[in-house]
LOFI-613736 format. One line per 3 residues: number of its first residue (from 1); for each residue z, x, y of N, C-alpha, C. Coordinates in pm, 1 decimal. Atoms other than C-alpha are relative to their C-alpha. Example, Ala and Ser with C-alpha at 12.3 -4.5 7.8 and 13.67 -1.06 7.14 Angstrom:
// residues 2
1) 0.0:89.0:-119.0:780.0:1230.0:-450.0:0.0:90.0:120.0 ~ -6.0:-82.0:-119.0:714.0:1367.0:-106.0:73.0:-77.0:109.0
END
This chain:
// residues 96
1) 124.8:-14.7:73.9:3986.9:-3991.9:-10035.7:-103.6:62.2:91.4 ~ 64.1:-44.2:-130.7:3698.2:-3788.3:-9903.8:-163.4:4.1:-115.1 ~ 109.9:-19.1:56.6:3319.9:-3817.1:-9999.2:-114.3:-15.8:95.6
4) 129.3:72.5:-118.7:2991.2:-3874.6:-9817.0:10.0:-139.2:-13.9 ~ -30.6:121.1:-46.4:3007.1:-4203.0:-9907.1:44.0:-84.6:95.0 ~ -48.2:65.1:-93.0:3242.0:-4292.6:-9694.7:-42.9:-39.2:146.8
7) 54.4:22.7:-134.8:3093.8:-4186.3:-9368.8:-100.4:-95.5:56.6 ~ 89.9:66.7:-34.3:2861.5:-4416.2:-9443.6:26.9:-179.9:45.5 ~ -87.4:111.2:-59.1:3121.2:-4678.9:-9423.3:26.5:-1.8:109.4
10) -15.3:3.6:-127.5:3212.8:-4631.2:-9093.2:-92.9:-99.8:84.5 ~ 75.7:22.7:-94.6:3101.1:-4839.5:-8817.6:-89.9:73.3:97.8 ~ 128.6:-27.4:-96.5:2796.1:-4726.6:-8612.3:43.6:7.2:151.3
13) -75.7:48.7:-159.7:2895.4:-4624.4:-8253.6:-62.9:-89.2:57.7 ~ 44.0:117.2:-61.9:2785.9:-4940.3:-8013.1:-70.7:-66.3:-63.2 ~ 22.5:145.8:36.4:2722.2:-5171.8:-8269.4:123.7:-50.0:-69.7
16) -145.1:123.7:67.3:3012.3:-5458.1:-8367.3:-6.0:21.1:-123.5 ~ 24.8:-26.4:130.9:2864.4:-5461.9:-8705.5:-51.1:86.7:-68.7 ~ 99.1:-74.9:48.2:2753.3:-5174.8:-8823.9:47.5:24.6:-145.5
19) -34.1:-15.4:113.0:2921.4:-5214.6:-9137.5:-83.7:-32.8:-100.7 ~ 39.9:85.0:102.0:2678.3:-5431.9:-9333.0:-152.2:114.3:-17.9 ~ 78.1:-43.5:15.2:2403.2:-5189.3:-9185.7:-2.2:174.5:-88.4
22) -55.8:-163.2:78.8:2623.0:-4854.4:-9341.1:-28.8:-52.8:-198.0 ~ 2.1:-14.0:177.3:2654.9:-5014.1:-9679.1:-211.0:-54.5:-71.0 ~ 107.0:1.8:81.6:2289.3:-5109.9:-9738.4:-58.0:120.5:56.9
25) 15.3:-140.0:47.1:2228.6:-4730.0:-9645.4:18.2:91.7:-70.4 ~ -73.1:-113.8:46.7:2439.8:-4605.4:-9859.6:-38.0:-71.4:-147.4 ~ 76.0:56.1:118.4:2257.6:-4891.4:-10142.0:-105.8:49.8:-9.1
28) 170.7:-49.6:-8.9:1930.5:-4726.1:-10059.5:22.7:151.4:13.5 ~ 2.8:-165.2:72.5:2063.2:-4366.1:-10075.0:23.5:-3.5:-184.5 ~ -56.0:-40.0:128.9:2216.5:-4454.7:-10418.2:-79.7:-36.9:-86.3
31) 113.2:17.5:74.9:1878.1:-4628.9:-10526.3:-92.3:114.8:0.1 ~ 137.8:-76.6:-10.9:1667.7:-4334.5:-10395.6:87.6:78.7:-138.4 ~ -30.9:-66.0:52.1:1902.8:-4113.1:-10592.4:-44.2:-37.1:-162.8
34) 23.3:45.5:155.3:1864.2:-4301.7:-10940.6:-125.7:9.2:8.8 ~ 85.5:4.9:31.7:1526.1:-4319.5:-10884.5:-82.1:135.0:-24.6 ~ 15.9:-144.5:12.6:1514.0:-3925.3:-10807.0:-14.2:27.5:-173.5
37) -75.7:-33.3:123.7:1705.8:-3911.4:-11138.3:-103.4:-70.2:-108.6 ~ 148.0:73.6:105.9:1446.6:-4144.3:-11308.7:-76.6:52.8:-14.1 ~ 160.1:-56.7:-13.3:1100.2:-3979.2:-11206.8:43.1:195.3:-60.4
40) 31.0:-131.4:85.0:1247.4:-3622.8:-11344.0:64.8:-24.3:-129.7 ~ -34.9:80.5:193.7:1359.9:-3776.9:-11693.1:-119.3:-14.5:-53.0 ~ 110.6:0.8:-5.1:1054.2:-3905.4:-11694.2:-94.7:103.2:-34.4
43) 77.5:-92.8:-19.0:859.1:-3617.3:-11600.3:35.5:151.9:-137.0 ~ -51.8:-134.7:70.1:1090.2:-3377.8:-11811.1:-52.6:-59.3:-158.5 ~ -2.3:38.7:139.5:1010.0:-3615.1:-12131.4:-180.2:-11.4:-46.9
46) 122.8:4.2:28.2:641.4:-3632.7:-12071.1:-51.4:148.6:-53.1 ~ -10.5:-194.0:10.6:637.5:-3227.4:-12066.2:5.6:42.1:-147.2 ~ -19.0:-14.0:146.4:793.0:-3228.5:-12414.1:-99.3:-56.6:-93.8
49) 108.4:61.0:112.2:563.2:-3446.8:-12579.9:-95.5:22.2:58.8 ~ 112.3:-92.1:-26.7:300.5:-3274.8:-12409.8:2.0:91.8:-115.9 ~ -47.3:-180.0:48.7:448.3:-2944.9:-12577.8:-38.6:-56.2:-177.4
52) -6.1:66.8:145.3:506.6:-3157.7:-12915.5:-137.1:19.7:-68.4 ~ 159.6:2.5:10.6:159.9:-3225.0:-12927.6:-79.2:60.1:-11.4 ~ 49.1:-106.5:-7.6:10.7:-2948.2:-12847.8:34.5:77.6:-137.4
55) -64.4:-66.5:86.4:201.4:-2775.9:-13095.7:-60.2:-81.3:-171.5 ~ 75.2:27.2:164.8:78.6:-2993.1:-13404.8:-133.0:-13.9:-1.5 ~ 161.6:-46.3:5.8:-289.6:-2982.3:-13304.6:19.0:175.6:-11.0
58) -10.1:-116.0:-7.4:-203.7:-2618.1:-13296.3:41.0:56.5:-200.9 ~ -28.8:28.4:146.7:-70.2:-2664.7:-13659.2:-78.0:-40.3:-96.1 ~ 106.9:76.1:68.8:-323.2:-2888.0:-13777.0:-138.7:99.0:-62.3
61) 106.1:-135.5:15.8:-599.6:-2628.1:-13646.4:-1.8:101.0:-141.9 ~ -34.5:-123.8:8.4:-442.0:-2327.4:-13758.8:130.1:-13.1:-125.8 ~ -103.8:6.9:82.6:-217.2:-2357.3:-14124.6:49.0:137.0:11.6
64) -61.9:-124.7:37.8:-148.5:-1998.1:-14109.5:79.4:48.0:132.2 ~ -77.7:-23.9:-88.9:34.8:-2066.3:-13778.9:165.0:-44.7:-32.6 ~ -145.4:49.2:67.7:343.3:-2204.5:-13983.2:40.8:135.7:-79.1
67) -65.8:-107.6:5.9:371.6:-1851.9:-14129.8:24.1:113.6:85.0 ~ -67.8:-98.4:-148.2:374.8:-1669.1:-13812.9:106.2:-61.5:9.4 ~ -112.0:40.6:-19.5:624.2:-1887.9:-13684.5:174.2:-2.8:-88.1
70) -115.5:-49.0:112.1:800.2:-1826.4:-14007.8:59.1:116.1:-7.5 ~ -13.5:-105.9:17.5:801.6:-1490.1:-13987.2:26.9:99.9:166.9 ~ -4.5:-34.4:-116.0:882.6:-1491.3:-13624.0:137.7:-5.6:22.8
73) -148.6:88.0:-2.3:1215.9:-1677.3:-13679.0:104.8:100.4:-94.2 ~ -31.7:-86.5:101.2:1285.9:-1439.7:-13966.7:106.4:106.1:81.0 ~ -62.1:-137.3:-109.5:1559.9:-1198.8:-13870.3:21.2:140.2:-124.6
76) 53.8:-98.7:82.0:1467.2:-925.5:-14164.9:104.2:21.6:-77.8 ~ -104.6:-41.7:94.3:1751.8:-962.2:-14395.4:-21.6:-153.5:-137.4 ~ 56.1:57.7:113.3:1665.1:-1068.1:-14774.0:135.2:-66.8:-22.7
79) -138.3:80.1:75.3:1921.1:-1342.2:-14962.4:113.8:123.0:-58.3 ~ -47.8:-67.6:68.6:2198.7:-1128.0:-15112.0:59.9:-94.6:-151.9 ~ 5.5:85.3:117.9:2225.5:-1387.7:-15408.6:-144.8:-85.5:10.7
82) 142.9:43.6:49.3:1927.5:-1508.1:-15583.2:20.3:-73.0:-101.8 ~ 8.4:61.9:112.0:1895.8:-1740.1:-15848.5:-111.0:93.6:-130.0 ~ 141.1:-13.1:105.3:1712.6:-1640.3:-16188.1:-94.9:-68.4:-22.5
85) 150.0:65.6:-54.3:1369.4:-1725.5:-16156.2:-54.0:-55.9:125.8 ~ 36.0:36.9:-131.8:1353.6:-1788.8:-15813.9:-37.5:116.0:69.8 ~ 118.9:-162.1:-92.5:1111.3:-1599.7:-15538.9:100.6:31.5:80.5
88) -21.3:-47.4:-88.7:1196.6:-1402.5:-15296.5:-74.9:-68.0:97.9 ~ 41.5:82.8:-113.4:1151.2:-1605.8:-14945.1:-118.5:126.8:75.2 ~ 81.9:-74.1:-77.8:852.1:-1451.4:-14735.3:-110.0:85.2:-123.5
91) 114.0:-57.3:66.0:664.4:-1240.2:-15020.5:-42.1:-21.2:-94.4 ~ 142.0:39.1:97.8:372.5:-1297.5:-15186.6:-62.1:106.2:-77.9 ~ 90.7:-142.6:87.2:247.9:-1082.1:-15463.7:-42.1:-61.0:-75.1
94) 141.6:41.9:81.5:-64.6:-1163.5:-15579.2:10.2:48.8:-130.6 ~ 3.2:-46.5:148.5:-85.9:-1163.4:-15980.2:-110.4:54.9:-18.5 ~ 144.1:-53.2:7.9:-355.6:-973.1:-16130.5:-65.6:-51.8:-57.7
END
C-alpha cells in the first residue's frame, strides 16, 4: 500500500514513541482538510444565494427582464406543430 498517510505512521527518528505523535498529525491534517472542504461549501453556497437573490430583486424591479431572458434562451426556431387556436410562443401582435 502506498499513500501519504502512511509516512505519517512511521516512527519519528529519536523518539521511542513517535507513533501516537504521527497519528494525531495525521488526525489534524485530516481535520484541517474537512474543514478546508467545509469553509468552501460554505462559501460556494453563500455565492449562490447571493446570485439567487440578486436575481429576483432584479426580477421584481424589472418585469420586462423575464422577457429578455426569454428571448435570450430562445434559439430562433418556431414549433413545427401548433395546436388550433393556440399563439405562437414569443409574438405579440397587438389587436387594433
Amino acid at each position: 500500500m502506498t499513500g501519504s498517510w502512511q509516512t505519517c505512521l512511521r516512527p519519528s527518528a529519536g523518539r521511542p514513541s513517535g507513533r501516537d505523535d504521527d497519528l494525531e498529525a495525521l488526525a489534524n491534517a485530516v481535520k484541517a482538510e474537512a474543514d478546508a472542504h467545509a469553509y468552501k461549501v460554505k462559501v460556494e453556497g453563500e455565492a449562490t444565494a447571493d446570485a439567487i437573490r440578486a436575481r429576483g430583486l432584479a426580477l421584481r424591479d424589472s418585469p420586462l427582464l423575464i422577457e429578455l431572458t426569454t428571448a435570450e434562451r430562445w434559439n430562433g426556431i418556431l414549433p413545427t406543430t401548433m395546436l388550433p387556436g393556440g399563439s405562437v410562443p414569443f409574438l405579440q401582435v397587438a389587436k387594433p
